[in-house]
KEZA-152534 format. One record per residue: residue number from 1; x, y, z of N, C-alpha, C, O, CB in turn. Coordinates in steps of 0.1 Angstrom, whole numbers. Glycine has a CB too. Layout:
{NUM {X Y Z} {X Y Z} {X Y Z} {X Y Z} {X Y Z}}
...
This chain:
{1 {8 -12 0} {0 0 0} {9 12 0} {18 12 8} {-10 0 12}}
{2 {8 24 -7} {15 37 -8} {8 46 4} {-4 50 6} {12 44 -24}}
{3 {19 47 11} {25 58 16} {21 74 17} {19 81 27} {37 57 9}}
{4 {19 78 0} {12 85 -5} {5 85 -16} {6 76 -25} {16 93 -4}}
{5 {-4 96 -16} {-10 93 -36} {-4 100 -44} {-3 111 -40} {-26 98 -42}}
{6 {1 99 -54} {8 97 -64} {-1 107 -69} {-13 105 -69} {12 83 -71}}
{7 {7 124 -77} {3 131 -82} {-5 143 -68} {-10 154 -72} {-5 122 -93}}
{8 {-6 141 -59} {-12 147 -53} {-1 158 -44} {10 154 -40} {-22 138 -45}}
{9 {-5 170 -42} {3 178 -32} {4 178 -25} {-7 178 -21} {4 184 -29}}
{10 {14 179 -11} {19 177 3} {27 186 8} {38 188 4} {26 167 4}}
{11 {19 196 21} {31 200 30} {44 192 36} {38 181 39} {26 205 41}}
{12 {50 191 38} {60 185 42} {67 194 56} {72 204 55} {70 185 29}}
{13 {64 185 71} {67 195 80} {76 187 88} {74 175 89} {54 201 88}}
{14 {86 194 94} {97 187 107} {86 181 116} {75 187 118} {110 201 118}}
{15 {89 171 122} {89 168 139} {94 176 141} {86 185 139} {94 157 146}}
{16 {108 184 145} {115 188 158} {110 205 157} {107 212 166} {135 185 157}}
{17 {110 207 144} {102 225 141} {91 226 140} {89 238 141} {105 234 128}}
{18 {83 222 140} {72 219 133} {69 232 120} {59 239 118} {60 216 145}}
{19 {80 231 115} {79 238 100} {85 235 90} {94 227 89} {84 250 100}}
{20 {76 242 78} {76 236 64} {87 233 56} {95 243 55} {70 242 57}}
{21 {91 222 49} {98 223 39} {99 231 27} {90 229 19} {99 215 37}}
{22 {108 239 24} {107 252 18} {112 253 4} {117 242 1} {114 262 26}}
{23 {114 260 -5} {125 263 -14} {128 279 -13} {122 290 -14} {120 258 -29}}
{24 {136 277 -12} {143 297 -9} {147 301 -27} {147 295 -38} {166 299 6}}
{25 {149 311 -24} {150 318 -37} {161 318 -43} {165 326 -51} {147 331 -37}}
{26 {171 306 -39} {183 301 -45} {179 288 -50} {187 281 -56} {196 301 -36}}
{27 {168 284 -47} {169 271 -51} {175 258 -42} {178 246 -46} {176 273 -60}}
{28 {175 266 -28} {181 254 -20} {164 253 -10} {154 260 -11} {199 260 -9}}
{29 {165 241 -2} {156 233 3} {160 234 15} {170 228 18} {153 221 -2}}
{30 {150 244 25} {152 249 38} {140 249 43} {130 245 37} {158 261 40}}
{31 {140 254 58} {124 250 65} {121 265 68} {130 273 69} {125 239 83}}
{32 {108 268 68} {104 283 67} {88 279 78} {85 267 80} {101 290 47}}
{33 {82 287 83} {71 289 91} {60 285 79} {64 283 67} {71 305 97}}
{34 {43 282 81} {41 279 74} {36 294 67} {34 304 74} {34 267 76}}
{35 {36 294 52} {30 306 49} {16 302 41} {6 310 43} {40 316 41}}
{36 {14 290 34} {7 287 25} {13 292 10} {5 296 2} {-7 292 29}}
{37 {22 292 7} {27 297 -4} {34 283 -12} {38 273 -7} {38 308 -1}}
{38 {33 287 -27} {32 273 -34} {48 268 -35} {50 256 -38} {24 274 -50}}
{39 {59 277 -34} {72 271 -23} {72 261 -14} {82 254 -11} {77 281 -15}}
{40 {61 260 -10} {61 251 0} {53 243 5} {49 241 16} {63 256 9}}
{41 {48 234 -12} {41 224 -17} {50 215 -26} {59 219 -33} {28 230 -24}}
{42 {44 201 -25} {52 193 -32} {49 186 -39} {45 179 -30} {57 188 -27}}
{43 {47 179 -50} {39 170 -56} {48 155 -51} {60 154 -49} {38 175 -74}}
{44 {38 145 -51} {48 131 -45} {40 123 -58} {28 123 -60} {46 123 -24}}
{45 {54 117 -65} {47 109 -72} {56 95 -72} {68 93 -72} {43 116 -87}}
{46 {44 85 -72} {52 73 -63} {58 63 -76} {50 58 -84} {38 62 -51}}
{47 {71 60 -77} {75 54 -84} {79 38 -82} {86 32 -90} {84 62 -86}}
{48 {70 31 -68} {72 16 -67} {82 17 -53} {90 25 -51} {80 9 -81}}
{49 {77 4 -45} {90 0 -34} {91 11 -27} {102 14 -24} {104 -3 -40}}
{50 {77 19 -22} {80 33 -12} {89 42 -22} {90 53 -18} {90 29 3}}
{51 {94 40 -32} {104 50 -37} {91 63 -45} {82 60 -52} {117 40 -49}}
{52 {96 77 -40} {92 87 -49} {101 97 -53} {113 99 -51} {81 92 -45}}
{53 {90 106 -60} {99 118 -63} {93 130 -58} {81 129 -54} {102 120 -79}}
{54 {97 139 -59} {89 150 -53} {91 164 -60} {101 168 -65} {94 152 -38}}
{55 {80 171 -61} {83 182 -76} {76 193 -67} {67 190 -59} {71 179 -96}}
{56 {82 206 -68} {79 219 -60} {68 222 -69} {68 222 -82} {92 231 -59}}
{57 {58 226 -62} {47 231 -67} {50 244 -76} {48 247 -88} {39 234 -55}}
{58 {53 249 -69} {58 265 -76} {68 267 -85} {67 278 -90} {62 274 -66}}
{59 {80 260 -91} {85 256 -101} {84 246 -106} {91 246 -116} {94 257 -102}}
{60 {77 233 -103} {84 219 -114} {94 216 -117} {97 213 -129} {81 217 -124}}
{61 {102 219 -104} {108 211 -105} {116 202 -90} {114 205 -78} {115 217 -114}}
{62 {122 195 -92} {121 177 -78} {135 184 -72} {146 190 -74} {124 153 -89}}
{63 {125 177 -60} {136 176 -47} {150 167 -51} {149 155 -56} {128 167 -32}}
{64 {161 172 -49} {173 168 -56} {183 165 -41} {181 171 -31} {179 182 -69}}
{65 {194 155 -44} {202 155 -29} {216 164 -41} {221 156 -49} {206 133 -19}}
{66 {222 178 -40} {229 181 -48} {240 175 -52} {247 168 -44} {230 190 -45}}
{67 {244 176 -66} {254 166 -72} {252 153 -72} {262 147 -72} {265 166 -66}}
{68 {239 144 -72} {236 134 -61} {244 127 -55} {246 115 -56} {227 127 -64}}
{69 {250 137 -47} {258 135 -35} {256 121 -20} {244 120 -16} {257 150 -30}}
{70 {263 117 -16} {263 105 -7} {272 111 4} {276 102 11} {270 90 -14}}
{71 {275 122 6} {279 127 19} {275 132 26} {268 141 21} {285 132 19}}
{72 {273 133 46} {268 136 52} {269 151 51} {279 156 45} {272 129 61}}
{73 {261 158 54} {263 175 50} {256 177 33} {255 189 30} {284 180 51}}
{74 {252 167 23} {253 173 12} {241 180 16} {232 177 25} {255 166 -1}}
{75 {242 189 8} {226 195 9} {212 191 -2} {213 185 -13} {229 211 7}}
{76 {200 194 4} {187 192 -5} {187 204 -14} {190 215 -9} {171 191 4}}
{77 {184 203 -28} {179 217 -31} {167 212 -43} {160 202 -40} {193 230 -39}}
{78 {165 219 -54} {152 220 -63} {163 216 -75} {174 217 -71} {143 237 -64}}
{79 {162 213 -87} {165 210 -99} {159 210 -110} {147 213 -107} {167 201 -99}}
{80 {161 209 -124} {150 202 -134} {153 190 -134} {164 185 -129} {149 207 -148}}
{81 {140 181 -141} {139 165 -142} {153 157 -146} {159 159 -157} {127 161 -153}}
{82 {157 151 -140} {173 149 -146} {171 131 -149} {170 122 -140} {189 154 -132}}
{83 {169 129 -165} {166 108 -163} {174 105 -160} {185 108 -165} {163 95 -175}}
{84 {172 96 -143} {183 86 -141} {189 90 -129} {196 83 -122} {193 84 -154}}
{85 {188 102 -127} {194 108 -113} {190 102 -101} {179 106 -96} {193 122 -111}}
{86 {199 93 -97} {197 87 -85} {192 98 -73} {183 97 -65} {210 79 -81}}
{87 {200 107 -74} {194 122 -63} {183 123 -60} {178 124 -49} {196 137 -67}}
{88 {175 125 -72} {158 129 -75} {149 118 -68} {138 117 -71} {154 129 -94}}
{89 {154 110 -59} {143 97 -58} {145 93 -40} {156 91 -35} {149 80 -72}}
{90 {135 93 -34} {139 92 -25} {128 85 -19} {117 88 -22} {143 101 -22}}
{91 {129 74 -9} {119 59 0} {122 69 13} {131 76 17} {129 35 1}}
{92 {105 65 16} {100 73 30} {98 52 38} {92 42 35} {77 88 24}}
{93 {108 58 51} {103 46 60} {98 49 72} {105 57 78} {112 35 62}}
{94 {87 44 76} {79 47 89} {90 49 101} {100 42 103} {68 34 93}}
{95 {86 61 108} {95 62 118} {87 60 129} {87 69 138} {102 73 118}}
{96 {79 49 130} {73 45 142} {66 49 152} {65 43 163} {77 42 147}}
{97 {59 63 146} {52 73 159} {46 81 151} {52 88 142} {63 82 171}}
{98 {29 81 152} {22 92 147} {24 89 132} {27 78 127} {28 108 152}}
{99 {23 101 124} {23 101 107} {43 103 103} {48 104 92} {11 120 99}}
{100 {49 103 115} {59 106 110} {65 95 99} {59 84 97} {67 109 121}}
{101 {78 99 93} {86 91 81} {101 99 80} {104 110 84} {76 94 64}}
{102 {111 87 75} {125 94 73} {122 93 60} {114 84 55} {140 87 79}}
{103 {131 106 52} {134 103 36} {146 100 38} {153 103 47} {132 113 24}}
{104 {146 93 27} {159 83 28} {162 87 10} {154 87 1} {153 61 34}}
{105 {173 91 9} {182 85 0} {191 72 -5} {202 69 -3} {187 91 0}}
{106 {179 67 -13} {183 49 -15} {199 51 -18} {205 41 -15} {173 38 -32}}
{107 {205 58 -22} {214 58 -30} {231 59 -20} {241 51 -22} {210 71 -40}}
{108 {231 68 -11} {236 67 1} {231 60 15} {240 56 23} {237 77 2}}
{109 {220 58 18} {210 58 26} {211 62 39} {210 58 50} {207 47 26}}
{110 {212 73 34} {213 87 42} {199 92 43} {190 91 35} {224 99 34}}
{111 {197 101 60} {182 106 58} {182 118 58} {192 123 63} {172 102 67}}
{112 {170 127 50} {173 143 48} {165 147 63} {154 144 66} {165 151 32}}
{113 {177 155 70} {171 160 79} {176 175 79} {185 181 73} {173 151 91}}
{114 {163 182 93} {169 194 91} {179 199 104} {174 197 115} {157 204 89}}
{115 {194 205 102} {204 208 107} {203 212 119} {195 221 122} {208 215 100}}
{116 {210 208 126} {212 211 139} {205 220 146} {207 231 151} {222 214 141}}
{117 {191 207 147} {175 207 153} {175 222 153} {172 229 163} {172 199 170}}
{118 {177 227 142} {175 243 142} {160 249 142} {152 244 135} {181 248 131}}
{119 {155 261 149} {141 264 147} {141 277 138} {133 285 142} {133 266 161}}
{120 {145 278 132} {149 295 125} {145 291 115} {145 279 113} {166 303 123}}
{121 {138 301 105} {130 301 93} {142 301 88} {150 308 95} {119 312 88}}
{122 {146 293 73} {157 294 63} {168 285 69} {180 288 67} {163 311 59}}
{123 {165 276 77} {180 269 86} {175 258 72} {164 256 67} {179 263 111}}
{124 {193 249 68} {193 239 57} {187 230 60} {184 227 72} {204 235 52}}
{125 {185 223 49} {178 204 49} {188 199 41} {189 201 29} {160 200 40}}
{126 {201 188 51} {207 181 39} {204 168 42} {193 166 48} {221 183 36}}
{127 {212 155 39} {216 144 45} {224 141 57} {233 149 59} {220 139 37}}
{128 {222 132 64} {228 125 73} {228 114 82} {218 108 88} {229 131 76}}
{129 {230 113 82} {232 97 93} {219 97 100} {214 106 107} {247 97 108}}
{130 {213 81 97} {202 82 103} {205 79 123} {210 70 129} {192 70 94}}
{131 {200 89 126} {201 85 144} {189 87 148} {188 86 160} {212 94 155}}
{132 {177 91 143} {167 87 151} {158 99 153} {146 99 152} {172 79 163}}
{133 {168 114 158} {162 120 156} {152 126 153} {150 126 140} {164 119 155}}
{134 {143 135 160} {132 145 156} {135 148 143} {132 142 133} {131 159 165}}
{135 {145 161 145} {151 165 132} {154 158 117} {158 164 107} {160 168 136}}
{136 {151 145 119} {151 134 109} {136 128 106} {134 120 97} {161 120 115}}
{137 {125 134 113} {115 128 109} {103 139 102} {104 151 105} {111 120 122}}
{138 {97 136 95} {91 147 84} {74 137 86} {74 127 92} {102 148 63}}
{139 {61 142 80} {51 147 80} {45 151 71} {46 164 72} {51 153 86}}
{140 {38 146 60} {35 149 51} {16 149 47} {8 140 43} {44 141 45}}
{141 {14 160 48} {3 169 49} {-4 170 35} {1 178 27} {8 183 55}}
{142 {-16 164 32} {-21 166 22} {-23 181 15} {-23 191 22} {-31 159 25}}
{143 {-24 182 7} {-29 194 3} {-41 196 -11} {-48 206 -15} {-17 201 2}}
{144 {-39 183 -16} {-49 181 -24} {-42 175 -38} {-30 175 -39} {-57 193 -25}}
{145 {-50 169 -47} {-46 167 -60} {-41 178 -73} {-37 174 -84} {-56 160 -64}}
């Protein structure tokens, strides 16, 4: 059974902030308060095996791990569709409490969390070592088709 529906839009919110996953005006993927702004909607479309992709509402274009990088620290940002980019794809696994989920990058299997349980609007979202973490667990908030 999916996780989510495929094609449909999603806030995306920390456990530890309880704020949104964002895209800032560089194009990087940071947590901001909520505003309702389409920055900070996601389209999830499910590609099999928990694995999806995720497309910013407000540009179209997908949540990317940059360079698709396998190092702790790399950072999340926005992209265009790139075939084949392992970066662009990422398996949500239950984190055992409530609606929460880690994203996981199959590729490293690293989870995107946000940075040192920071609460500040614009603090980064990269990868890192899964430990369990608040700050590693995310929330994914319908918002409609």
């Amino acid at each position: 059974m999916s996780v989510l529906n495929s094609g449909w839009s999603y806030q995306i919110v920390n456990d530890h902030s309880k704020k949104f996953m964002t895209v800032d005006g560089n194009g990087t993927v940071v947590q901001w308060a909520w505003g309702n702004s389409p920055n900070q909607k996601w389209y999830a479309f499910e590609l099999g095996d928990d694995l999806y992709e995720f497309k910013a509402v407000h540009s179209n274009e997908f949540m990317t791990v940059e360079g698709d990088g396998k190092d702790n620290g790399t950072r999340i940002i926005q992209s265009p569709p790139t075939q084949g980019s392992v970066g662009q794809t990422f398996q949500l696994r239950y984190a055992g409490s409530y609606d929460w989920y880690y994203i996981i990058s199959p590729e490293s299997q690293r989870v995107v969390e946000l940075v040192g349980f920071s609460t500040d609007d614009g603090a980064s979202i990269d990868l890192y070592d899964m430990n369990g973490g608040a700050n590693q667990r995310w929330a994914f908030k319908p918002y409609g088709p």
